[in-house]
C-alpha positions in Angstrom: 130.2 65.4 279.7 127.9 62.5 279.0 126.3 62.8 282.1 125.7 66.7 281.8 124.5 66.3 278.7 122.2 63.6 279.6 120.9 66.1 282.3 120.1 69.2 279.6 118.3 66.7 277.6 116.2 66.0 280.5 115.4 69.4 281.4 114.8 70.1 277.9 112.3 67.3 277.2 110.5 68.7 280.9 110.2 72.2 279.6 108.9 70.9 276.1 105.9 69.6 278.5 105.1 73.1 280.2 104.6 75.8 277.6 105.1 79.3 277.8 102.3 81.5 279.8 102.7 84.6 277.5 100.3 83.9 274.7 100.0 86.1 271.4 97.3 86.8 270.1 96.4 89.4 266.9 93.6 90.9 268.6 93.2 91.5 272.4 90.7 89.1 273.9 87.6 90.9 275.9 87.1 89.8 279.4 84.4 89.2 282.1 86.5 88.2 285.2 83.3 88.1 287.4 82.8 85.4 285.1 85.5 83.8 284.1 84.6 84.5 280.8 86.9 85.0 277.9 85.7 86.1 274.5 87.8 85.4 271.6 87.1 87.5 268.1 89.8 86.4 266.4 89.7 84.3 263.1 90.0 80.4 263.0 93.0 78.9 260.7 90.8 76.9 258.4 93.3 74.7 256.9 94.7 73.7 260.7 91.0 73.1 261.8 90.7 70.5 258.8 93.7 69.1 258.9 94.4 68.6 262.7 91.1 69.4 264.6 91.2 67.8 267.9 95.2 69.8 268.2 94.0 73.2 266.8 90.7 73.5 268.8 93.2 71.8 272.5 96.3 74.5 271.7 93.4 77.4 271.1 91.2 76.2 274.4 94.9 76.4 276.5 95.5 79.6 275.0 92.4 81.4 275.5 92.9 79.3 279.4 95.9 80.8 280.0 95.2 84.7 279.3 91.9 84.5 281.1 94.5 83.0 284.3 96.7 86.2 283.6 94.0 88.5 284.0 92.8 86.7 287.1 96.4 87.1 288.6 96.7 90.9 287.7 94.0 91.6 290.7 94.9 91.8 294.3 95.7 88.6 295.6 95.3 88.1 300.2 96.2 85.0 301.5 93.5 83.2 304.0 94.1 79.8 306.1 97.8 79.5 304.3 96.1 79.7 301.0 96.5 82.7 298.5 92.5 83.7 297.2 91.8 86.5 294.4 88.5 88.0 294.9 86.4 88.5 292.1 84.9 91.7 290.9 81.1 91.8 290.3 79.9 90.1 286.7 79.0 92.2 283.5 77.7 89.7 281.5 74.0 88.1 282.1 73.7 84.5 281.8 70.6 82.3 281.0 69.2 80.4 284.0 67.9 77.0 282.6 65.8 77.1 285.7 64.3 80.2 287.8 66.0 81.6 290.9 64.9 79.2 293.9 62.6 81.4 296.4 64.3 81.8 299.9 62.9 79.5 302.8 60.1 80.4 304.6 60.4 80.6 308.2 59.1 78.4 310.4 57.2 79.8 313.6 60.0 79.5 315.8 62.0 81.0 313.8 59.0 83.9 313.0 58.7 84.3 316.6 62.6 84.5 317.7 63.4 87.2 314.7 60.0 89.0 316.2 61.6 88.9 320.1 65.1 89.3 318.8 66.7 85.8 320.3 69.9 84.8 318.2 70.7 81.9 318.0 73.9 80.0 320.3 76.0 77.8 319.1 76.3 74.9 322.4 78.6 72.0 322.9 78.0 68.6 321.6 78.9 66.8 324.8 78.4 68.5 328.4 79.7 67.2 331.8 77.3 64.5 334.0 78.1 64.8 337.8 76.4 61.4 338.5 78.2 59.1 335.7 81.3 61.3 335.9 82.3 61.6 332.3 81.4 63.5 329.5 78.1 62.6 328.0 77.0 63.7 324.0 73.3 65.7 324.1 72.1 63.3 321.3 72.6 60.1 319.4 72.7 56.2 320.4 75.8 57.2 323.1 73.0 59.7 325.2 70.2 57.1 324.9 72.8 54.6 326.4 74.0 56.9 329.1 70.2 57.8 329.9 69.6 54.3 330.4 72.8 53.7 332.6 71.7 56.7 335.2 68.3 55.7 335.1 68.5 52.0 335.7 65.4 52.4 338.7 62.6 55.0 338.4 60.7 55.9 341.4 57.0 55.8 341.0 55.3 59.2 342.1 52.7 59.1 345.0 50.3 60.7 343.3 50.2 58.0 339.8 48.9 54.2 340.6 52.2 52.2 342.6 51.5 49.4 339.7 52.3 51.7 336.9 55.3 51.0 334.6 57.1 54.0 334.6 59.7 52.6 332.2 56.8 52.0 329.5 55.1 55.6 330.7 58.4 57.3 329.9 58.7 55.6 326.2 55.3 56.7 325.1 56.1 60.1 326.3 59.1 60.1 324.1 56.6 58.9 321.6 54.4 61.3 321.4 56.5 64.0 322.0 58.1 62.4 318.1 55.0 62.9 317.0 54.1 65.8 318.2 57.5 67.2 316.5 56.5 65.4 313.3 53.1 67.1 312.9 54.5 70.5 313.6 57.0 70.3 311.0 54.1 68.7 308.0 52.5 71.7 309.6 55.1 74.2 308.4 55.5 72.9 305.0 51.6 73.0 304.3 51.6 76.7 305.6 54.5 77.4 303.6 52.7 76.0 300.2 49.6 78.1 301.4 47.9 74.3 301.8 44.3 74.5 304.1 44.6 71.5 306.1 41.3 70.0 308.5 41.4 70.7 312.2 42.2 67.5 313.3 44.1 66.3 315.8 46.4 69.2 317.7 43.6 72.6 317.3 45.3 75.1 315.1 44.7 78.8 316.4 46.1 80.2 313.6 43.5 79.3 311.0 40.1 78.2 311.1 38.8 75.6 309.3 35.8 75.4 306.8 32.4 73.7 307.2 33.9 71.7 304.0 37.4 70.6 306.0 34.9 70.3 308.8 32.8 67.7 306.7 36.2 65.6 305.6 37.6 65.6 308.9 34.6 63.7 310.3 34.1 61.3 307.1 37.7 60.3 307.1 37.7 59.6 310.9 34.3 57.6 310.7 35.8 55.4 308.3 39.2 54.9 310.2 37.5 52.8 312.5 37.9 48.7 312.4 34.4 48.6 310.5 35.1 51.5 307.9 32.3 53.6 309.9 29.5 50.9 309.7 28.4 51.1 313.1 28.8 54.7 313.5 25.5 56.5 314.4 25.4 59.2 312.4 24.7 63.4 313.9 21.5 64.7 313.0 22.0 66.6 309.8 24.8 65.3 309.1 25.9 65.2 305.8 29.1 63.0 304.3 31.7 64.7 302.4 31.5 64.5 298.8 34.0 66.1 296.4 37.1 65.4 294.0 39.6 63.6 295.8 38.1 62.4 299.4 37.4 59.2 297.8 41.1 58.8 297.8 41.5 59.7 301.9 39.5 57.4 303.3 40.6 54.0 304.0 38.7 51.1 302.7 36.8 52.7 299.8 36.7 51.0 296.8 38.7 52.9 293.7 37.2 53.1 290.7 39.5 51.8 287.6 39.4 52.7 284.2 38.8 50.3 281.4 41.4 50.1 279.7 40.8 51.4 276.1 39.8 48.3 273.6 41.2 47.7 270.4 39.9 48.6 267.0 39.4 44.9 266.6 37.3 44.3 269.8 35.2 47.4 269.8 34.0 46.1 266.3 33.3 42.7 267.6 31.2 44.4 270.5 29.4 46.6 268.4 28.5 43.7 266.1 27.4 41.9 268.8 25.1 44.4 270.0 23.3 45.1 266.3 23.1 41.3 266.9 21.0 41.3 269.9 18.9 43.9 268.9 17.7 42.6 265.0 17.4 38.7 266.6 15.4 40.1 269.4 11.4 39.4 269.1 8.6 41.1 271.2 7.3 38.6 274.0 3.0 38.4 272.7 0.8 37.3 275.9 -2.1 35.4 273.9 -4.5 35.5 276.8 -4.0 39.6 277.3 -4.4 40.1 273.8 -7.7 37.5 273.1 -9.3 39.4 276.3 -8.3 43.0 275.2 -10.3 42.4 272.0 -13.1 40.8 272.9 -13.1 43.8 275.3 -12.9 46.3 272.3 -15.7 44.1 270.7 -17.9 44.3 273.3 -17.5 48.6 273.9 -18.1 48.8 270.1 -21.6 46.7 269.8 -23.0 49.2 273.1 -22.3 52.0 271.3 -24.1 50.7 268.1 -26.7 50.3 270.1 -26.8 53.3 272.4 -27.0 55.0 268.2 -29.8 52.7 267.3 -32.2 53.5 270.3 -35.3 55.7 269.0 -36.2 58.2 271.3 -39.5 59.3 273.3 -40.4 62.6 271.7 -41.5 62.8 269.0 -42.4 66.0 266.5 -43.8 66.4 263.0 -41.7 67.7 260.7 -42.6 70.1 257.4 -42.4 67.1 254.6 -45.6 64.9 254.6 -44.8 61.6 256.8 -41.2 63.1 257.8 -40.8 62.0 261.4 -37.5 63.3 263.4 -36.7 61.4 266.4 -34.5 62.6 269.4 -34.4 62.7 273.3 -36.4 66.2 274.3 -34.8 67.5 277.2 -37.4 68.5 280.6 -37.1 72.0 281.3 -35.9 73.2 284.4 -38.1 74.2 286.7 -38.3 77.1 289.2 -37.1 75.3 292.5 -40.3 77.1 294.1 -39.4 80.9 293.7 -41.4 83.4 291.8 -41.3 86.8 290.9 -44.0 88.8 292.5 -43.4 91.9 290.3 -43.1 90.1 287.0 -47.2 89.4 285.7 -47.7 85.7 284.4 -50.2 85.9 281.7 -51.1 82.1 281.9 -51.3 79.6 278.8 -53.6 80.3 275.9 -56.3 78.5 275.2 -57.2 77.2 271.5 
């Protein structure tokens, strides 16, 4: 009996663990399955809630748990891959995105070009079969660049390309710029997918054409990628550099300029002092010789003109008062330059 009863008091303390999965509640919860949502409009017990918080708010959170679980299990249930799934119906409610929907990829021109021709895509092995090693062989990673180097441990040289040609270092730049090739066409595709306007440099682009402006950058920043920053580059005729916000930043070897950093209330004081300084202390630079010359210069102008003032004149007339004489320079009068007018009568000079 001990032993039985040793057993129920086992199974009792286990079932005190799990409760219950029927939950009562006064008013039915509302539901958005699409969801999982649960909406509880029932009231809080105020006095559990102050008394025991952290309990109240666990027992109503497993509550409100458990019926949502219930209504998930009351739809149509199909089991995939040993596993039992419940499929969801569509959401009701409309949730706040904290951020906006992300924009589907853009394709790439390979991919524009195979949806245009209609070629799908096949899914092919990692590994394929190599008659001349005689095992399988991967189609990428370190394993195939050992296995390419296994089957081509001797290269024959071609007879059309120079006998003393390494064909081991002809084949790695290849590879190179085949990288690089691959490398530019994929920048390529992210600038046309961020509607970016990129130079024609390098690779020509068919696609686009470039502008005198891209044009004008292209050549600035690939005068100055030389050893001597475009020194010794002879210039085009009418050529003109690039100028603009930003190139400054592309080419290599031009100096940045940096921003003072702003100075403190103190400093900007002590500067502006110093300045009112250096202008009050400041006294004009006098050249004694100019000055002694300029005015015995001034002197001398003034004394002519007294005279020119004081010089009497050659004609003289009698004026109305008795022993008035006025003095000034007569004018000659202008003669006739030797042409007379036949028709006009000259009636001579009086006599007295």
């Amino acid at each position: 009996m001990d032993i039985v009863n040793e057993i129920l008091e086992r199974e009792q303390k286990k079932a005190e663990k799990y409760k219950p999965i029927t939950v009562e509640k006064h008013l039915d919860l509302e539901f958005d399955v699409g969801s999982l949502l649960a909406f509880d409009t029932n009231d809080l017990d105020t006095k559990s809630l102050h008394s025991q918080k952290d309990v109240y708010l666990h027992t109503l959170s497993r509550d409100n748990a458990q019926l949502l679980l219930n209504k998930v299990w009351e739809l149509p249930t199909e089991r995939i891959d040993e596993a039992i799934v419940v499929r969801l119906p569509p959401p009701t409610t409309v949730l706040p995105r904290a951020k906006p929907v992300p924009k589907p990829k853009p394709l790439t021109k390979w991919q524009e070009f195979a949806k245009a021709k209609g070629i799908t895509k096949k899914k092919k092995d990692k590994s394929q079969w190599d008659e001349q090693l005689q095992k399988w062989v991967p189609l990428y990673g370190f394993r195939k660049a050992a296995a390419e180097k296994e089957k081509n441990w001797l290269i024959e040289v071609p007879q059309n390309v120079d006998p003393m040609t390494d064909m081991y270092e002809k084949k790695a730049s290849e590879k190179t710029e085949k990288v690089a090739k691959n490398e530019l066409q994929r920048l390529k595709n992210i600038a046309r997918a961020r509607k970016v306007k990129i130079p024609r440099v390098g690779i020509p682009i068919t696609s686009d054409k470039a502008s005198a402006t891209q044009l004008a950058t292209a050549a600035t920043v690939a005068k100055a990628s030389t050893a001597s920053l475009g020194k010794f580059q002879d210039k085009l005729p009418k050529e003109k550099e690039a100028r603009g916000k930003g190139i400054h930043e592309i080419i290599p070897g031009k100096e940045r300029k940096r921003k003072a950093p702003l100075p403190t209330p103190q400093a900007e004081r002590e500067n502006n002092l110093n300045l009112l300084d250096s202008i009050l202390n400041k006294r004009p630079k006098i050249d004694m010789d100019r000055a002694v010359s300029k005015y015995i210069h001034d002197e001398q102008v003034q004394r002519s003109e007294e005279k020119k003032n004081l010089k009497p004149s050659k004609g003289r007339f009698k004026g109305k008062g008795k022993g008035n004489v006025t003095n000034f320079s007569a004018k000659k009068p202008k003669a006739g330059r030797g042409q007379r007018n036949p028709s006009k009568k000259n009636p001579g000079r009086k006599r007295r």
